[in-house]
C-alpha atoms as one frame of an Amber mdcrd trajectory, in Angstrom:
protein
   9.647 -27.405  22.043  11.595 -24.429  21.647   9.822 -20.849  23.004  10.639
 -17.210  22.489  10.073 -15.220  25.617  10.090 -11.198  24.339  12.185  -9.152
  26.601  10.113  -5.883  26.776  11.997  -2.934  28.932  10.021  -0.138  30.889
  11.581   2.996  30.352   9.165   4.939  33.235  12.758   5.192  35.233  14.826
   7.037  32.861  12.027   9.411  32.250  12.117   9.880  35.989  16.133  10.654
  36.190  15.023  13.155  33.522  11.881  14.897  34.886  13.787  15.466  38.341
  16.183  17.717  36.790  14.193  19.379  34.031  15.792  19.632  30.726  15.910
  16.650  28.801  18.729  14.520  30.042  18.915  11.509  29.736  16.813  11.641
  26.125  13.634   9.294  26.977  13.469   9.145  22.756  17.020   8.456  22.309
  17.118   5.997  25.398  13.544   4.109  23.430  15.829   3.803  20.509  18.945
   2.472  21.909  17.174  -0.142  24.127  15.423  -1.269  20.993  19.057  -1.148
  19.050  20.448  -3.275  21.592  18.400  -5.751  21.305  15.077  -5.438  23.401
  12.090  -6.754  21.597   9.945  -4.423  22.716   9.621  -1.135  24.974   6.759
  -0.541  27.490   5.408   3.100  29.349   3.262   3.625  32.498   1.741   7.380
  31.910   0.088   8.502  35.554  -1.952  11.514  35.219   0.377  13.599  37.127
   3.615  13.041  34.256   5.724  12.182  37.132   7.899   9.669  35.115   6.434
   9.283  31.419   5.022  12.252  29.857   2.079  11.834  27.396   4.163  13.857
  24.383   6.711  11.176  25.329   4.172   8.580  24.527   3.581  10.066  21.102
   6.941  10.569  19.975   8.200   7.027  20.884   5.165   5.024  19.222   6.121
   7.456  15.893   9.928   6.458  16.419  10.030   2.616  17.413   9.877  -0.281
  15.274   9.460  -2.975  17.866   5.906  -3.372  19.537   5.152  -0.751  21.846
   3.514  -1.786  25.106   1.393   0.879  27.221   0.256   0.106  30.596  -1.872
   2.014  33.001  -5.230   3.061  34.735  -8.226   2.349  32.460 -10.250   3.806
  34.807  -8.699   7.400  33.779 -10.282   8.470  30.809  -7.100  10.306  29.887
  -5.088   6.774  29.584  -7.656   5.490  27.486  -7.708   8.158  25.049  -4.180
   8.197  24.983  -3.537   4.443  23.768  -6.470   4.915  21.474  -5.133   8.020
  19.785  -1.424   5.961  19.422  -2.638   2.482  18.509   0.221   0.604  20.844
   0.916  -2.754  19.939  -0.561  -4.014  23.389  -2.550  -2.133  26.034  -1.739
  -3.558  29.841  -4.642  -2.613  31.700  -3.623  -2.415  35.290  -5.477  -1.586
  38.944  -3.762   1.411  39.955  -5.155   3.721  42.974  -4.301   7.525  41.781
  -1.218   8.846  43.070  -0.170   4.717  43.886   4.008   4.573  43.852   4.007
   1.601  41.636   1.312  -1.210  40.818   0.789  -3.622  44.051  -2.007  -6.243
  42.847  -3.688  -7.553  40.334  -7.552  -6.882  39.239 -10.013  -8.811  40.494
 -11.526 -10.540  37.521 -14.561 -11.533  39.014 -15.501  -9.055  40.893 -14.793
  -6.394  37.977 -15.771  -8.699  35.077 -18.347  -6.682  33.507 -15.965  -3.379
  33.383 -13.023  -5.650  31.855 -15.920  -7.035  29.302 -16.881  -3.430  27.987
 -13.425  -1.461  28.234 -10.821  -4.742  26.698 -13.654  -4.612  24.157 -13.023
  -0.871  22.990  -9.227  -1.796  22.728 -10.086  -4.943  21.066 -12.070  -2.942
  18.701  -9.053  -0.289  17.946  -7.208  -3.551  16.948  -5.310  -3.371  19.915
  -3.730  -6.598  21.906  -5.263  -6.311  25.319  -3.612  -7.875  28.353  -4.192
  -7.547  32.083  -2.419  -7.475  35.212  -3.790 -10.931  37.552  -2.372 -12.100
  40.577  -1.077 -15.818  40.264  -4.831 -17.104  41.604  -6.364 -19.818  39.086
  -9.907 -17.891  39.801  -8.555 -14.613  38.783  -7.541 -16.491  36.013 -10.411
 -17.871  35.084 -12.112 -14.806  35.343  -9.725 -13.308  33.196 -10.521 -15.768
  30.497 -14.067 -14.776  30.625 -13.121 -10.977  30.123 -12.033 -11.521  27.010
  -8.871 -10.663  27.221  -5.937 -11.513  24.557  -3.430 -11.828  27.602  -2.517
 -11.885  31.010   0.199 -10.416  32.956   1.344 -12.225  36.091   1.972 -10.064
  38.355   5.383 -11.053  40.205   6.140  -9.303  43.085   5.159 -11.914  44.959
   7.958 -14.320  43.400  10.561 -11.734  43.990  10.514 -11.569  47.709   9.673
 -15.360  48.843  12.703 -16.392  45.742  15.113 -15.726  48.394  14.328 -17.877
  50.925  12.322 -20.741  48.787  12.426 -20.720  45.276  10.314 -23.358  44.575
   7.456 -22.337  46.819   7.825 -19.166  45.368   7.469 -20.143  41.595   4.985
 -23.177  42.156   1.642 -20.391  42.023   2.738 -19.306  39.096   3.221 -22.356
  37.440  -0.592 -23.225  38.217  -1.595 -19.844  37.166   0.592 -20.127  33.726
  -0.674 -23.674  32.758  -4.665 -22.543  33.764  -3.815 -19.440  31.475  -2.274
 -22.043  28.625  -5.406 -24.210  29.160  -7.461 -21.413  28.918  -5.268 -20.398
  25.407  -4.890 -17.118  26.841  -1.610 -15.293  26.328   1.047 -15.360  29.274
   3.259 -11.959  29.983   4.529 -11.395  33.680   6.207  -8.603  35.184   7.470
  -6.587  38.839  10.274  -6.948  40.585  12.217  -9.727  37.860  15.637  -9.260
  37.456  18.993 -11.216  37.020  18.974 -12.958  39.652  15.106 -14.456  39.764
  14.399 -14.693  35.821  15.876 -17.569  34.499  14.129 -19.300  37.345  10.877
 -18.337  36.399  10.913 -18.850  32.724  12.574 -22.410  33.008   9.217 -23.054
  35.052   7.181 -21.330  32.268   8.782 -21.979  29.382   5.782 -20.855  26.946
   5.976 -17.411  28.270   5.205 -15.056  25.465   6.892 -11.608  27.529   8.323
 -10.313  30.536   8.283  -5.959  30.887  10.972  -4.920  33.157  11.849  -1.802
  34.465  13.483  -0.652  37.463  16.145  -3.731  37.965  17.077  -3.646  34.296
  17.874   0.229  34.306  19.432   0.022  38.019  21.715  -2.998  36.670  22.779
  -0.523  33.592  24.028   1.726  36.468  26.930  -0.528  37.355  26.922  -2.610
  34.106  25.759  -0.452  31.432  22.618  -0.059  29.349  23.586  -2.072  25.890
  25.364  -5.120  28.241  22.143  -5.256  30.378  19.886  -5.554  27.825  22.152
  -8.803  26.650  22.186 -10.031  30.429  18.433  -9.726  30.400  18.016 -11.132
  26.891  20.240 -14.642  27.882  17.528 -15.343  30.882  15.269 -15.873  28.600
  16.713 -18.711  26.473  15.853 -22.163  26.482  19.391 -22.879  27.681
């Protein structure tokens, strides 16, 4: 069977490069655009409350601009987040665990322990005709309890795979591949994300081949430094492929 994995890129790190010289260079807008030109099915945003990377008016102006489905991820536990994606109407919402002022998301939610907040806030989004998925560590119970949320998706979160994919591949990818066919089972959708790149991703989604998505971020626009932006979106792209 053939599958289409979507390639959706986080932009959060050229909105960083901009913010930490004032101004706007590089154009977060004009970058959203390109990425999408180039082929990227998709772009994805992590607002924090404190605008340190993606700004809220950036938010508006790309979900205006872009004709490829707009992922937003972030804190549903800040009220200001979940105004925000209902006031744009993304194509998905990526509800993720954050601590405030946290560098970058470390974990997944715990499904069960949180199942009755997941229940009431994926069902607001739900509501607003918005895809919800959330971020789960590769743990069949989370799964499970992500099942019972609700929920339209999942994300695996993939940090995990990243590190021990250097020493053992196959021990790194085999929790994942439980996780992925629980999730199928379970006919929930399957998106991962954190810390993929070109050297780990083709690995992964020859293991889970019915992957609907991967969002990367910081490898793809580090790789653009030394291979450029439209190229790197093709590298990424070609992981993804059934051969």
């Amino acid at each position: 069977m053939h599958y289409n994995t979507k390639l959706s890129v986080n932009i959060n790190k050229i909105a960083t490069l901009r913010n930490s010289r004032g101004g706007n260079n590089p154009d977060v807008l004009k970058a959203a655009l390109d990425i999408e030109r180039f082929g990227a099915d998709g772009i994805t945003v992590h607002p924090r409350p404190d605008e340190r990377h993606i700004r809220y008016s950036d938010v508006r102006a790309i979900k205006k601009a872009i004709v490829t489905e707009f992922n937003i991820e972030g804190n549903c536990r800040e009220q200001k987040f979940v105004d925000l994606v209902l006031e744009t109407k993304p194509g998905q919402v990526t509800l993720v665990p954050d601590e405030l002022g946290q560098i970058t998301s470390d974990h997944g939610w715990d499904t069960i322990k949180h199942k009755d907040y997941l229940t009431g806030i994926i069902r607001v989004f739900k509501e607003a005709g918005i895809r919800v998925s959330i971020f789960v560590d590769p743990v069949i119970e989370m799964v499970e309890g992500a099942a019972a949320t609700g929920t339209d998706r999942i994300e695996l979160y993939t940090e995990g795979y990243a590190k021990q994919f250097l020493t053992d591949k196959q021990k790194a990818v085999a929790p994942y591949v439980a996780a992925a066919q629980k999730a199928r089972e379970l006919k929930l959708g399957l998106n991962a994300g954190h810390d993929l790149d070109l050297q780990n991703l083709r690995w992964f989604r020859q293991h889970i081949p019915w992957l609907d998505e991967v969002s990367i971020g910081h490898a793809l626009i580090s790789d653009a430094l030394y291979l450029g932006l439209e190229n790197t979106v093709q590298l990424y792209k070609r992981q993804l492929k059934d051969k």
